[in-house]
N, C-alpha and C positions, 0 to 999 in steps of 0.2 A: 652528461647523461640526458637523453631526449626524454620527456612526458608525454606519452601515449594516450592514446583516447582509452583503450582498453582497461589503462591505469587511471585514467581520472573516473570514468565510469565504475571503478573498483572502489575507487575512495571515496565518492560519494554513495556509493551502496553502502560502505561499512558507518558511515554515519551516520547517514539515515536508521540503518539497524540498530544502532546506538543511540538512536532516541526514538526504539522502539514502534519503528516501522519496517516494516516485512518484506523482503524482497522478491517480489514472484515475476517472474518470464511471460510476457507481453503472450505469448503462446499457449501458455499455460490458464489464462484464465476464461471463466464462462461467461460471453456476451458476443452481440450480435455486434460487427465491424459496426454499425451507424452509430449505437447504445454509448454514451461517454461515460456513465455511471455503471457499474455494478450492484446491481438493485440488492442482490443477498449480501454484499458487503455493508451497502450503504445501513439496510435495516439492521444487521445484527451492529453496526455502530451506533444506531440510533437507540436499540434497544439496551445496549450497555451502558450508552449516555443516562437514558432516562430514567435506567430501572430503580433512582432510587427515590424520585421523585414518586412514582408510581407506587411505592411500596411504603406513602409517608403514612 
């Protein structure tokens, strides 16, 4: 049986999502082609990260 790119790209999606990372389509998201970060990603992570600190 041959191992396809389609199928390793499948199994590392599913693993990834198995430890609770989310899989979204490179088309699917909001930023500008040059932009390497997603700024409303990056801060609502920041903001979850930190919010317990903040609320000491």
């Amino acid at each position: 049986m041959k191992f396809t790119k389609a199928q390793l790209e499948s199994a590392i999606i599913e693993l990834l999502e198995a430890e609770g990372y989310p899989h979204v389509l490179g088309e699917a998201t909001e930023r500008q082609p040059q932009e390497v970060l997603i700024k409303a990603d990056l801060r609502a992570f920041l903001a979850k990260q930190y919010a317990a600190e903040v609320n000491v």
